[in-house]
N, C-alpha and C positions, 0 to 999 in steps of 0.2 A: 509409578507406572505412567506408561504415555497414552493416554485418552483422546481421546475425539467423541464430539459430539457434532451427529448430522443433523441440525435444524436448533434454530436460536428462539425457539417460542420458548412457551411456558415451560414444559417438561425440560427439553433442553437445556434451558438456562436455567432452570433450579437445579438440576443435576448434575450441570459442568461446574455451575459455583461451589457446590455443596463436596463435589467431588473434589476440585480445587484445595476446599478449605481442608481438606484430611491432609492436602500433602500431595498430588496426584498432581502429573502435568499434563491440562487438559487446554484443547482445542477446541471451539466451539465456530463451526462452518454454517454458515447460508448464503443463498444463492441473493439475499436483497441487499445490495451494496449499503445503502441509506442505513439500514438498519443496524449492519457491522459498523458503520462510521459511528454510528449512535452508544452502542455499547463499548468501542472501544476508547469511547469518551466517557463511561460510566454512565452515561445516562441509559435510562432501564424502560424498554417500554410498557411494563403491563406495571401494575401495583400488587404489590405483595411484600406485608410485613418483613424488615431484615433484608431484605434479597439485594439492593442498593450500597448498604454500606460492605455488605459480602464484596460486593463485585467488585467494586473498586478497592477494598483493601487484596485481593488475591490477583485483579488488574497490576499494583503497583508492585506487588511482590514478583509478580513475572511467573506467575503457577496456573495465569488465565489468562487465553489468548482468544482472537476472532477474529475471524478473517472468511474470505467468498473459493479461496482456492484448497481444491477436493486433494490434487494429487500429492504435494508434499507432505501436509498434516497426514493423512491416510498411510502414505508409504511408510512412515516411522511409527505409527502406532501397534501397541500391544493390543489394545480391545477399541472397535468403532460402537460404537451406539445409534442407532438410527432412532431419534426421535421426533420424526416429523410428523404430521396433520395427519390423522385417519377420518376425515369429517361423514356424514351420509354421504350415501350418492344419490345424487337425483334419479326419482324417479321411479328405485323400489327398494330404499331404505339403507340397502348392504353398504357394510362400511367402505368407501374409495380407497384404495390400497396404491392408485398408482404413484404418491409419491414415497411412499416405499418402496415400491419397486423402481421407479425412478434412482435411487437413492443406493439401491442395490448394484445397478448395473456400474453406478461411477462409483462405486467400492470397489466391485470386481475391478475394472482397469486399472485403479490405482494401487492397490497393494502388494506388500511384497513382504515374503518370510509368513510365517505361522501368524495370523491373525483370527484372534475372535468377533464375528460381527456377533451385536447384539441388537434384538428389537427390544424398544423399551414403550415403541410405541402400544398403542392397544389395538390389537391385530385379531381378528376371529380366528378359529382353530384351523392350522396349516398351512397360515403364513412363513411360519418359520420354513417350511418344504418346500417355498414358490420361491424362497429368498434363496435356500440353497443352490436351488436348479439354477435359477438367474444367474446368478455367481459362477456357478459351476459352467453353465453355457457360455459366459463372456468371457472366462478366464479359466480354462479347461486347467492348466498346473498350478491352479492357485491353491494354496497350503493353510486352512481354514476349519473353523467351528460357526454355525451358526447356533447360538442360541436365545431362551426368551429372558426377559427379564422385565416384567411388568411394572409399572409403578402406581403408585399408592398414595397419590399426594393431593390432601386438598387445600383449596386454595383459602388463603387466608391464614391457612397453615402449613405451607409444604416446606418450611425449614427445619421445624421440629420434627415434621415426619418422617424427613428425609436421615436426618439424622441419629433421630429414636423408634427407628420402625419399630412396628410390629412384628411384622418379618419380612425377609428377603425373598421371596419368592425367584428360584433360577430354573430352569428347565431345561435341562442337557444330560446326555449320555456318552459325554464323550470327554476322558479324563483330563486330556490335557487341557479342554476349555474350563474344567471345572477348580483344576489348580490355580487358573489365571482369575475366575470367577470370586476364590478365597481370599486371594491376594488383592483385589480389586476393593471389597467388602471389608477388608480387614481391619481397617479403621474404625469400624464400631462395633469390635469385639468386646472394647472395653465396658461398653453398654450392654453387653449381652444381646442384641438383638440376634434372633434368630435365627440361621440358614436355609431355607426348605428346598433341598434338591429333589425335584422328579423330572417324568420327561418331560419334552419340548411341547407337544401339544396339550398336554395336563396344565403346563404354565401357562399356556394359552388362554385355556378355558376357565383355571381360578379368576383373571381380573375379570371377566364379564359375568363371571357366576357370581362375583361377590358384589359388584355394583347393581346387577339383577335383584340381589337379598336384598341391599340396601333400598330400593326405590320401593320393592315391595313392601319394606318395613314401614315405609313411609306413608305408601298410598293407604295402607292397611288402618291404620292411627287418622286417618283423614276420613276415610267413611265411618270408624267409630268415631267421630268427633260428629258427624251429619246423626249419627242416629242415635247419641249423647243431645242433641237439640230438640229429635223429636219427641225423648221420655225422661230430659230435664233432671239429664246426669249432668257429669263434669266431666269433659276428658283429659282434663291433667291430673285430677287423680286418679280416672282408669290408666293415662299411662305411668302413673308414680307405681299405680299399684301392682300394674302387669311386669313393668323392668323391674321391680325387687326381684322377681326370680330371676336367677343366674341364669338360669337357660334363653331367657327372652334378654334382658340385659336393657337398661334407659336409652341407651343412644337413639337416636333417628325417630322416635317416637316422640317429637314436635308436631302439634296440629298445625296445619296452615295452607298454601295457596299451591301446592304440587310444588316438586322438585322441579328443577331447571338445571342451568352453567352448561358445562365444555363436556361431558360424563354421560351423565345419568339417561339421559335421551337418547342422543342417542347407541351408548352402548345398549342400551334394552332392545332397540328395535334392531339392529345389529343382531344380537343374538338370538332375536325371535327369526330373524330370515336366515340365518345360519341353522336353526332348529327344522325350520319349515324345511331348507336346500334337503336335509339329510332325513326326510320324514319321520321326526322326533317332534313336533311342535309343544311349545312350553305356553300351554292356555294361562298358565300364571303371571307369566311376564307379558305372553298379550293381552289380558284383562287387565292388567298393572298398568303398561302404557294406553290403554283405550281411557280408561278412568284417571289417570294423570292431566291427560288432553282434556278432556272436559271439565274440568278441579277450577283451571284457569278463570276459563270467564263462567264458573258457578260461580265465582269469588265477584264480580263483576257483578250477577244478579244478586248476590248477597249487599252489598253494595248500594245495590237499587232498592231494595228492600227495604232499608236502614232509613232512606232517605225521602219512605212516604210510598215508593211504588214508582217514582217519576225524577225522574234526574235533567231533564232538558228546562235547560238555563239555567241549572245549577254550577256552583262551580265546586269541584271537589280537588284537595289539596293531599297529594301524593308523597307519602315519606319512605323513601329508598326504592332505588329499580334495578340494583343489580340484582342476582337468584339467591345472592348471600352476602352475610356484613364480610368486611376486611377484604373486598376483591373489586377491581372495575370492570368484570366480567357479564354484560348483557346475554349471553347466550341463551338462548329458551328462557330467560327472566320471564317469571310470572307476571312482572308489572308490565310486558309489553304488550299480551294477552287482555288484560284488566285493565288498561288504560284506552286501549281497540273499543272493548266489550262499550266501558263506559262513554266514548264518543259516539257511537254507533247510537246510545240510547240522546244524544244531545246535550252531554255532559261538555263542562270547560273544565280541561285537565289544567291544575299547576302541580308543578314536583321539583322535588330536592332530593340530591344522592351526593353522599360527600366524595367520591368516587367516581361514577358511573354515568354522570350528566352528560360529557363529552360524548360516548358512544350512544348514549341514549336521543341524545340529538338526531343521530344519525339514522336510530331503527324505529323512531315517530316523527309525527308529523302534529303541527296545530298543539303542542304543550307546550305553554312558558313554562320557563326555568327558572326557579329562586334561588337565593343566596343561603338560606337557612330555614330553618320550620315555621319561624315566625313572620316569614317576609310571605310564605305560599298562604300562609292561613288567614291573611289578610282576606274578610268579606265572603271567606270559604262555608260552603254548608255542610261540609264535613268534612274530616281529617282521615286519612284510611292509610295506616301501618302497615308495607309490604314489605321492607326488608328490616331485620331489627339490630339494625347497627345499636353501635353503644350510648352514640351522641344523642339516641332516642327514648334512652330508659330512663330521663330526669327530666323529662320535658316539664316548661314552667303553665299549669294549664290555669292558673292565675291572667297569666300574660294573652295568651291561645284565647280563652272565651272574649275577653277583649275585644280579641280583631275579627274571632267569626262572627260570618254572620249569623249560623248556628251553632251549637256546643256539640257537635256529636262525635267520638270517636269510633271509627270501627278499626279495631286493633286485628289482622290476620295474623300472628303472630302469636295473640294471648304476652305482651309483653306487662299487662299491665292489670295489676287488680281490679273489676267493676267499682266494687265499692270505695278504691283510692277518688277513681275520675270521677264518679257520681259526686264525691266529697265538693268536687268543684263546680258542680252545675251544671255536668255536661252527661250527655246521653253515651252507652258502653253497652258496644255489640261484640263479641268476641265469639272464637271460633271453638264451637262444641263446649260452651258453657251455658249458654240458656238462649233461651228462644228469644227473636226480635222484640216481639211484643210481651215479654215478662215483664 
């Protein structure tokens, strides 16, 4: 089939590549010249395992194209996908829609014959009805479906997901988009994933229902981890022992320094202003994000605590700043809260992100940058675990006590047994396993 895809970010270009590689002849449109010259050269600009070698083998096969112009690619397509940016909007949280709507209106002009638009962006409920009208006003005889079609893909992993969903989530009522919809998906019948047809705005409301569950699962595990310290439980095995039940399930039940990236934040508060707009308020999700916001820099005073009550002229050495391993994604990152918190108190920040340095440059200020764990922990009085990449689970603390000038770790993560580090003469603070001073 002939695809398009509107917007070259993240979604988009995991979903044109991925689309690509089934066989699908797809188009992937944006408006940043630089950006098309970039990928049409193979080079990728965000990091995400696999996505590089995809692109450029389905570049040279000729089943993946990019390019800045809307009307040609658009006129010959059987299904557009608009996945462009739904970021906050300043000022009172609701998700900005207007480069979807944007994005809408240069569909309407350009198409011709029976087209499916599709949002794959994450849109609040009855965007799919705004994009209709849109359409329907700029191009009164236009011959069209719009429907949703949310995605599911996290980063660090969005090849495999993409691939081996869970399920498809589609949302339309309307046959002929839903034929086109089958045929589109059809390539990973062989996997059995799923199909789930309902309506348009039900498709809506699963992708912020379910990243809502997820952050609350998370915030949930982080205040039992706070009150696992004050009565000198463990919360990795409250949450070992709470996910054996099928009903509750292990995932997302990691303690640590609040959720962050591209998602989580803001689709919550998204949804809590979409809840408030329709006098429905969801106090779950606004307690979830009020107690997420603050998670950050408690982690900051945990922090300070570790290190006597006082951090000014200390210098403390930072391992990992994006929100999560495998991605170079700063977005809401925890470490940029906890890095704030800790300067604020007259800390000397150094940090390493095998990833994420680059953008991290850009969203602090006053942190040098090392080459690796043991160049930051040079003369460091403690070492503080914020994202738990891989290159972090064999650290040599032989080497480590060496160069600090204190031995202390405080791991937000829980990446690492107390009694391993202890082994080596260094002090182990970990989150929701025992109090400071035990």
């Amino acid at each position: 089939m002939r695809l398009v895809m509107i917007g070259s970010g993240y979604v988009g270009l995991v979903s044109g590549a991925c689309f690509a590689d089934f066989g699908h002849e797809v188009i992937c449109i944006d408006k940043i010249a630089t950006k098309i010259e970039s990928l049409e050269r193979g080079e990728i600009p965000i990091f995400e395992p696999g996505l590089g070698p995809m692109v450029q083998s389905n570049l040279a096969a000729g089943r993946l194209r990019f390019t800045t112009d809307f009307t040609g690619p658009v006129a010959e397509a059987d299904v557009v996908f608009i996945a462009v940016g739904t970021p906050s909007r300043r000022g009172d949280g609701h998700a900005d829609l207007s480069y979807v709507h944007a994005a809408a209106r240069e569909i309407a002009r350009a198409m011709q014959g029976f087209t499916v638009v599709v949002t794959k962006s994450t849109v609040p409920v009855g965007t799919g009805d705004e994009v209709e009208r849109i359409i329907r006003e700029e191009n009164p005889d236009a011959d069209f479906a719009v429907v949703s079609n949310p995605e599911f893909l996290r980063e660090g992993a969005a090849i495999a997901d993409f691939k081996r969903p869970d399920r498809i989530v589609i949302g339309t009522e309307d046959p002929r988009a839903e034929k086109v919809m089958r045929e589109v998906y059809r390539p990973l019948y062989l996997n059995q994933s799923p199909l789930f047809f309902c309506e348009r705005r039900t498709s809506e409301l699963i992708k912020y229902a379910g990243n809502a569950f997820l952050a609350m699962k998370i915030t949930f595990i982080n205040e039992i981890a706070d009150l696992c310290e004050q009565v000198g439980a463990d919360v990795q095995k409250v949450a070992k022992g709470i996910g054996l039940d099928r009903r509750i399930g292990d995932k997302f039940l990691h303690a640590g320094p609040g959720y962050g990236g591209s998602c989580f934040p803001k689709d919550t508060v998204a949804l809590v202003k979409t809840a408030q707009d329709h006098d429905s308020p969801m106090r779950l999700v606004e307690t979830t994000v009020a107690v997420n916001d603050t998670r950050k820099r408690a982690m900051a005073r945990k922090v300070v605590a570790a290190c006597g009550g006082d951090v000014r002229g200390k210098t403390l050495a930072i391992l990992g700043l994006t929100f999560k391993p495998n991605t170079d994604d700063m977005r809401e990152a925890p470490s940029l809260a906890i890095i704030q918190a800790l300067q604020d108190k007259g800390a000397t920040i150094r940090a390493y992100d095998p990833e994420g340095a680059e953008a991290a440059r850009e969203m602090t200020s006053g942190v040098v940058f090392g080459k690796d764990p043991y160049e930051i922990a040079d003369g460091a009085d403690a070492l503080v675990l914020v994202t738990e990449w891989d290159e972090f689970r064999a650290l040599d603390f032989a080497r480590l006590r060496g160069r600090m000038a204190q031995p202390l770790l405080v791991d937000l993560r829980n990446v690492y047994p107390a009694e391993e580090v202890e082994r080596h003469g260094f002090r182990y603070v970990g989150v929701g396993r025992k109090p400071i001073d035990a």
